[in-house]
N, C-alpha and C positions, 0 to 999 in steps of 0.2 A: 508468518512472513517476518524475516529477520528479528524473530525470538528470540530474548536469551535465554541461560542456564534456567534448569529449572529446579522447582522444589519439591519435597518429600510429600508424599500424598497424603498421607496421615493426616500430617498436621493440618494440611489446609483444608481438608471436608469436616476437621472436627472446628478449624473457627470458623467455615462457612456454616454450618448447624448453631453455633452461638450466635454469630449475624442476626440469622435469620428467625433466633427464638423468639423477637417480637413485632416483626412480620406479619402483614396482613396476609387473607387469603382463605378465610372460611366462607366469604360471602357467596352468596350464588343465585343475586341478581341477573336478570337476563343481560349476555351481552352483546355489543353492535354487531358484532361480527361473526358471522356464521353459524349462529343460533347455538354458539355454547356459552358457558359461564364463566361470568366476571371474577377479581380477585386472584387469588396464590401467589407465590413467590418462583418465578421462572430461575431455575439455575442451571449456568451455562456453564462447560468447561472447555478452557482452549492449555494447548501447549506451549503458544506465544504470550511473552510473559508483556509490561509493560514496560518501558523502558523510559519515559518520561509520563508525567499529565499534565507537561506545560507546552502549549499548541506549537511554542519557539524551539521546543526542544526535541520533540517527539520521533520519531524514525520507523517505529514499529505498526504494523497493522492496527495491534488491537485497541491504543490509544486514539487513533482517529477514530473508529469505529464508537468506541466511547464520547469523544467531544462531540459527534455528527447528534449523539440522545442527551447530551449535555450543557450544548450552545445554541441557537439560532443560527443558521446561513442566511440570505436573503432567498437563495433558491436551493432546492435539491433537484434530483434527478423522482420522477415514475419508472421504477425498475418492472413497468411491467411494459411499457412501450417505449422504454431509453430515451424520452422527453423530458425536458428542464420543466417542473412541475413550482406551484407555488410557497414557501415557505416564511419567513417575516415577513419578506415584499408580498403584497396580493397580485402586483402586474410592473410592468416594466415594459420601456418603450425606448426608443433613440432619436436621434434627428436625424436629418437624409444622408448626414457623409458619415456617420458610425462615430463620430467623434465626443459626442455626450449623451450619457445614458442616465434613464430618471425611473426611480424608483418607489411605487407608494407600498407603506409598510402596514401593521396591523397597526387599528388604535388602540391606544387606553392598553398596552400590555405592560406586565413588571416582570420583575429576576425575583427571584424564589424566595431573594428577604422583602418584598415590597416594594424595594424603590423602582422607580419610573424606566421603563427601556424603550426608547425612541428610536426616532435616526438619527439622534445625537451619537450613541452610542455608535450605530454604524461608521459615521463619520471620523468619530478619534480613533475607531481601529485600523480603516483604511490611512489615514493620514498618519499613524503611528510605522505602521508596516512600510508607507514610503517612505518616511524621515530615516527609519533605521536600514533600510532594505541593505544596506552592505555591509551591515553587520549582523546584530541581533535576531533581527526579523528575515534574516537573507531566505532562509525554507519556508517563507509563507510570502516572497514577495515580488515571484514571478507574475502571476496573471495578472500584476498589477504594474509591468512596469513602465505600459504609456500613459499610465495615467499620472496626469497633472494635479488633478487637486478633485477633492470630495467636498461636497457643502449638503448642510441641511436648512432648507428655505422654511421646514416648519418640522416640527415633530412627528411627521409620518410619511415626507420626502427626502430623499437619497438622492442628491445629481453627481457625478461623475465627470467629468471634462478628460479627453485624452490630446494625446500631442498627432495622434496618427489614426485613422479608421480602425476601431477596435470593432470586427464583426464577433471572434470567438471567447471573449474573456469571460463568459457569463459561462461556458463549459465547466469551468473549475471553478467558479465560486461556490460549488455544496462543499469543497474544503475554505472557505473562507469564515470560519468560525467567527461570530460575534463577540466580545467578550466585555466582562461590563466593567465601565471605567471607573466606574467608585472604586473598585477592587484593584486593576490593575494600574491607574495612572500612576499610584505614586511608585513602579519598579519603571517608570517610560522618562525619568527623569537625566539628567548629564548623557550619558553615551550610549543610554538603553541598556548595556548590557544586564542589568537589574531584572529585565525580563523576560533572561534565561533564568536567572539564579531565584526563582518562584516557585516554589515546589508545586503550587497547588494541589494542595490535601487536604481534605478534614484536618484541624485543627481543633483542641482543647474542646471536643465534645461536640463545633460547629461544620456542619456540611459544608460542600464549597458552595459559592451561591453560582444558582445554575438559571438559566432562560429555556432551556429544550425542557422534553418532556419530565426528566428524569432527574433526578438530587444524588450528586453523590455523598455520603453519611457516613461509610466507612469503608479504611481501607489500609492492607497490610501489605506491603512491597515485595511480592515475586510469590504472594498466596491468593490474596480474597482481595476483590473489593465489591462493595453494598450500593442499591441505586435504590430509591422512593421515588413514588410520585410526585411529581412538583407540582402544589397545588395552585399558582398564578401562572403554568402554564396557557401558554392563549392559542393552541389550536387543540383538538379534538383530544379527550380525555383516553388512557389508555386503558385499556382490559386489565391489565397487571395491577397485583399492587406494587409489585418491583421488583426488581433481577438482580442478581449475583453472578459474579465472574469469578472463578476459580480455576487455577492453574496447576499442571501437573509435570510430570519429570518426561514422562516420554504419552506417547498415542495410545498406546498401549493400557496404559493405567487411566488415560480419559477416558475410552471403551469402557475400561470393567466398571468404574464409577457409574456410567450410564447405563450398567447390566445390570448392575445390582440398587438401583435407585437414589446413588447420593447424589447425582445431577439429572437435568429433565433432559438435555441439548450436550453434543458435542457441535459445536461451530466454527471448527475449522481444522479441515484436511482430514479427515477420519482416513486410516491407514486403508488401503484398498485388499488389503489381507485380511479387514473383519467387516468388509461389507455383505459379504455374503452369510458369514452368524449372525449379524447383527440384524439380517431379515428375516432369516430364518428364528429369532427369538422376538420377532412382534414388532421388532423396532422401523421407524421409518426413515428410509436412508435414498436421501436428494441427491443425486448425480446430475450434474449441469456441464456444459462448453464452460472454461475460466477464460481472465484476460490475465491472469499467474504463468510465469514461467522461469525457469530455472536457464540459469547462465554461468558460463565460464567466461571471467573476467581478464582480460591481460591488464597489464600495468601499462598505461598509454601515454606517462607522461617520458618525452625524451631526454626528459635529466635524470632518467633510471639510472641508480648507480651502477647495479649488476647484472649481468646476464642480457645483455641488454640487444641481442639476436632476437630477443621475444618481441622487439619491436618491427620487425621484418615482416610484413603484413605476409610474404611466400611461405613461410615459417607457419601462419596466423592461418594460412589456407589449405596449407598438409596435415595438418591439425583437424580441422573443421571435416577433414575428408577421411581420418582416421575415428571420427566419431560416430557409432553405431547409434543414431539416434532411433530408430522402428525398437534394436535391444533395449532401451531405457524405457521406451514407452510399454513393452510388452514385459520386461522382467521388472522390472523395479516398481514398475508403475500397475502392473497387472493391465495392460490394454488400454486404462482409463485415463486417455488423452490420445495427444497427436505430436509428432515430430517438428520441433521450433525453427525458426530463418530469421524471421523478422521484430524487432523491438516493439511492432504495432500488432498485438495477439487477434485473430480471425474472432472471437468471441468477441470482438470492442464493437462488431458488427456496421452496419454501414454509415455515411454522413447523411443526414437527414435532407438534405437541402438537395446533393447533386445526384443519390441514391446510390455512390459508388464504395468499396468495400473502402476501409479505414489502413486496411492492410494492402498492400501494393504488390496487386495479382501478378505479377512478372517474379516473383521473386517464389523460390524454392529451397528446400534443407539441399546445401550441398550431399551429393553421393557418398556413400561410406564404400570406401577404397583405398583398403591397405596397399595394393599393389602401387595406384596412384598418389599415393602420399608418400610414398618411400620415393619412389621415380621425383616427385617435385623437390623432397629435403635432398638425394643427393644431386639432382640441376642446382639447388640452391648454395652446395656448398658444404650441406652437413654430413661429414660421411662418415662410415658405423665405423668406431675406436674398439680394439683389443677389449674393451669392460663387457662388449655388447648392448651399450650406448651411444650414440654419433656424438660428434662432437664439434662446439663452436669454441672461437677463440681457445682452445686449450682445455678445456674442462671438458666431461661426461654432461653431457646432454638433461638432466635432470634438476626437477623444479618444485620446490616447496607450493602448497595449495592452501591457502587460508579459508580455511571452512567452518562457517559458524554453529553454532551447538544446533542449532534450529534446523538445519538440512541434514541432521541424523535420520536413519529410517531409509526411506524409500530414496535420499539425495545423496545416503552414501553407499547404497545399494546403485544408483545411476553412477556415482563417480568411480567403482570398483570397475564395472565395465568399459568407462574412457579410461581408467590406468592400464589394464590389462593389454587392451589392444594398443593402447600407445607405446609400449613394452616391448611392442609385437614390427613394431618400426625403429625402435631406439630413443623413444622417449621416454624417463623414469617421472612419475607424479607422485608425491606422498601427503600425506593431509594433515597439516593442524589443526586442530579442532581447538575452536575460541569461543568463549559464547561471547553474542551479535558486540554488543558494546567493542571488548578487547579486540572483535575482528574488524572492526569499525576504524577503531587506534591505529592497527598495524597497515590499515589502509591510506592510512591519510599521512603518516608518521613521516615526518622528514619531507613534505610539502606532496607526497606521492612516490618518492624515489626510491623506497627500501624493498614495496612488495611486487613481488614479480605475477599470482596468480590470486587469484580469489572465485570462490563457486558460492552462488547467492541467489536469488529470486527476485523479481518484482511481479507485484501486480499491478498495473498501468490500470489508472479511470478510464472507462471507455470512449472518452475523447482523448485522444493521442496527446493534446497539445503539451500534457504534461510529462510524461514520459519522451516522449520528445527532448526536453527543454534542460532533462537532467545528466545532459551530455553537454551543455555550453561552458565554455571557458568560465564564465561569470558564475558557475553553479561549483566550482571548486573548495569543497571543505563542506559543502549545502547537501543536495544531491548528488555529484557526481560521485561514483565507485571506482574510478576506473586513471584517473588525471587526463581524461582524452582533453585534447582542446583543439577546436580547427575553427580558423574566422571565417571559412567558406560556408560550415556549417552551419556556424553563427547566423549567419546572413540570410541562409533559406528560413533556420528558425524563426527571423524576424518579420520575411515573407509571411510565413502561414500565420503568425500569429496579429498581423495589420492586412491579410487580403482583403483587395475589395473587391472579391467575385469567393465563389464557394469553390468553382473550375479552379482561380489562381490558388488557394488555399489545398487543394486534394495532391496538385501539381507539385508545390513545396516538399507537403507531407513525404508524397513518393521517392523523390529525389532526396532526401533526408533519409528515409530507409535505405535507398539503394547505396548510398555513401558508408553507412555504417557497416550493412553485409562486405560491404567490399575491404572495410581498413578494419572489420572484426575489432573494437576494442571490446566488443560484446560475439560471445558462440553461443547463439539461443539454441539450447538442448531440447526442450522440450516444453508444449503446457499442457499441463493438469487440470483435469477437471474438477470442478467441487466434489466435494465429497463431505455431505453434512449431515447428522442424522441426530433424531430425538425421539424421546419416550409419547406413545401414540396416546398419552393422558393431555398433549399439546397440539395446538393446530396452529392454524395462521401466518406459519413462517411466507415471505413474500421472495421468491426466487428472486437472482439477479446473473450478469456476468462476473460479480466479483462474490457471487453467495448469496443464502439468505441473511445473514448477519453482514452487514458491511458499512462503510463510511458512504456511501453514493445519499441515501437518505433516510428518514426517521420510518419507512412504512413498518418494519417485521414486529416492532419492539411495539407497536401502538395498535396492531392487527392481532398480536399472538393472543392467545386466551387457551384456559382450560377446553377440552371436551365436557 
């Protein structure tokens, strides 16, 4: 998920093998879980590289996924009945209008050099994250932003005050990373920006100091990085003695690695072209519903400098209708998923409270209809030029496609199929290929106005609220991809995330989808299923909607153990 470039395989299974040369892992203690053994060193391989390890910075999957075994939340998610389970906080309550929320936390816990971790700590991150929130801390400082002020009345209370009934903000706080202030206060100094510019790494032989289960100890940028057990961790001790992340150049070379035993796990997207060797050789390969899907982005801001027809939503919907999504899902994809519509993926499963889908049943993949998409661009104006491309204002019909290194594979096997048939109406598409950062750039570059298309992924937490929230005006430079901005949409946002009914809240959500299908700053193509698989000398991995490896909570990494 929005990975960058990657790196030469070689090198990096020969410095994860030095890593890991003094590495626990011979013990064979009985362990908690499922009657195998304690110890070894779990190694995982992904082709999503990191792209920050500072929580201000971050963009990529695999860094969250990391900080989720690196920091305390107050709560995570139980990925095995999508219920907000307990994690620093032990319980959590509100008072009758949703406007303050109180938190008790574990006692007597420390961060992995010893010193004290309270709800002191809680409190300077929340109140850090509002001071900065329009700047530094802007991607970490949505679910937070009616709230008023954080206090801790003693060292194992957390209260909360908001300006407006906050029923859902507790959804997204398993991304609300704790982080410890001895460490971080002094980059929280003059205008914050200091705590971007944090690299947080191992440093001159020292771990970073961590509060989750796991220490990171060592780590090489776009190869390896090392995790240990944190021994002041304060919930349940892990089976591991620790894990290794290791990155590769394509899917391809993460497979063979995991054929021939220099990782235990591939944990994310195994190509669906070796699911079938990969079972056939012993290996065990999880297929799941995702809440991941791939998207064709338009440039939504209307101080587009060029081309700027692409902002014609008729345009936006002959498009949508010239896309073959069942072909993407059955060639590209091999069958393994379902054809995309809505920003809120069917795998986010239902809200707990009203029992109603998260995805707003009214809505469907527009039809693939060449005949109908040519019939709407010439009603609209664009009609086919001598090149055998239509044409707007004067020019040939055709549009650069910023495509990050990360949706190589099976995303540019999807995009060959929307160029071809676009082609087949008088649209030309051709592809940059950037890895994620540089595609990042060209996205945002000149306030939004330079890039006209972009084809990219998200995986949305299975509460919407978030994915949601990454289309508002105020998320411009943060989350937003796209420069959409609409104060109408603003405003239902603001609905769903202060309702004070579960009904008022489903109601927003809907109406929030149906606006976006309709003004397409987003053509959700399709979503993919997991596809995750590892060496059968491992067990324990703990499914989810986003994977067994994922940022929702600490369960897979503290359950896995040897056979």
């Amino acid at each position: 998920m929005r990975g960058w470039q990657k790196v030469a395989v070689l090198g990096a299974c020969a410095l994860l093998v030095a890593l890991c040369s003094s590495c626990g892992g011979t013990g064979a203690e009985s362990s908690g879980s499922g009657g195998g053994t304690a110890g070894g060193f779990l190694k995982i391989g992904s082709t999503q590289q990191i792209d920050s390890l500072n929580p201000f910075v971050a963009f990529n999957q695999d860094p969250y996924i990391i900080f989720q075994y690196e920091y305390p939340t107050l709560i995570q998610y139980d990925t095995n009945t999508l219920e907000l389970a307990p994690d620093f906080a032990t319980s959590w309550s509100h008072n009758g209008d949703y406007t303050q929320w109180t938190f008790r936390t574990v006692p007597n816990a420390k961060w992995s050099d010893g010193q004290p971790l309270t709800a002191e700590d809680v409190v300077w991150n929340l109140n850090i994250i509002k001071k900065f929130e329009d700047g530094p801390t802007a991607n970490t400082a949505g679910y937070l932003k009616h709230m008023t002020k954080a206090t801790a009345p003693d060292a194992n209370t957390v209260v909360l005050d908001f300006d407006t009934p906050s029923m859902n903000f507790l959804a997204d706080l398993d991304q609300g990373f704790i982080l410890p202030e001895h460490v971080w206060a002094k980059y929280a100094t003059g205008d914050g920006t200091g705590l971007k510019r944090f690299a947080n790494t191992p440093e001159n032989g020292e771990p970073v100091v961590s509060g989750g289960p796991f220490i990171m100890t060592d780590y090489a940028q776009d190869q390896v990085a090392k995790f240990e057990v944190n021994p002041n961790w304060y919930g349940p001790k892990p089976n591991i003695d620790g894990w290794g992340l290791q990155y590769f150049a394509t899917d391809d070379a993460a497979v063979q690695a995991l054929k021939t035993g220099q990782i235990d796990v591939v944990w994310y997207s195994v190509p669906t072209t070796a699911i079938d060797t990969l079972k056939s050789a012993g290996f065990t390969v999880s297929i799941t519903p995702n809440t991941q899907y791939r998207d064709l982005i338009f440039n939504s801001n209307p101080a587009k400098l060029e081309n700027r027809e692409l902002l014609d939503p008729k345009l936006r919907e002959a498009i949508a209708h010239a896309i073959d999504r069942q072909s993407i899902v059955d060639t590209a994809w091999n069958g393994y998923g379902e054809p995309g519509y809505s920003i809120v993926p069917p795998a986010s499963g239902n809200d707990p409270m009203t029992k109603k889908p998260w995805t707003d049943p009214s809505l469907v993949p527009e039809t693939f209809d060449l005949d109908l998409a040519a019939q709407m661009l010439d009603d609209a104006g664009f009609k086919m030029g001598p090149s055998g491309y239509r044409q707007a204002n004067g020019h040939d019909m055709k549009y650069e496609v910023i495509f990050p290194h990360g949706e190589l594979g099976s995303g540019m096997r999807s995009f060959q199929i929307v160029q071809q048939d676009l082609k087949k109406i008088g649209i030309g598409f051709s592809a940059k290929v950037l890895n994620d950062n540089a595609a990042w750039q060209a996205t945002i570059a000149d306030k939004y106005r330079e890039f006209d298309l972009t084809w990219w992924d998200w995986q949305p937490n299975v509460d919407p609220g978030f994915i949601l929230s990454v289309l508002r005006c105020d998320q411009w430079y943060s989350w937003n991809d796209t420069g959409y901005c609409n104060k109408d949409y603003d405003k239902l946002e603001d609905q769903q995330a202060a309702a004070r009914s579960p009904q008022e809240r489903i109601d927003a959500i809907y109406k929030m989808q149906q606006m976006i299908y309709d003004e397409r700053p987003y053509i959700v193509l399709n979503y993919n299923d997991n596809t995750v698989a590892w060496s059968n000398a491992w067990t324990g991995f703990v499914p989810s909607p986003l994977g067994e490896f994922n940022p929702l909570s600490k369960q897979t990494l503290l359950s896995a153990h040897r056979v």
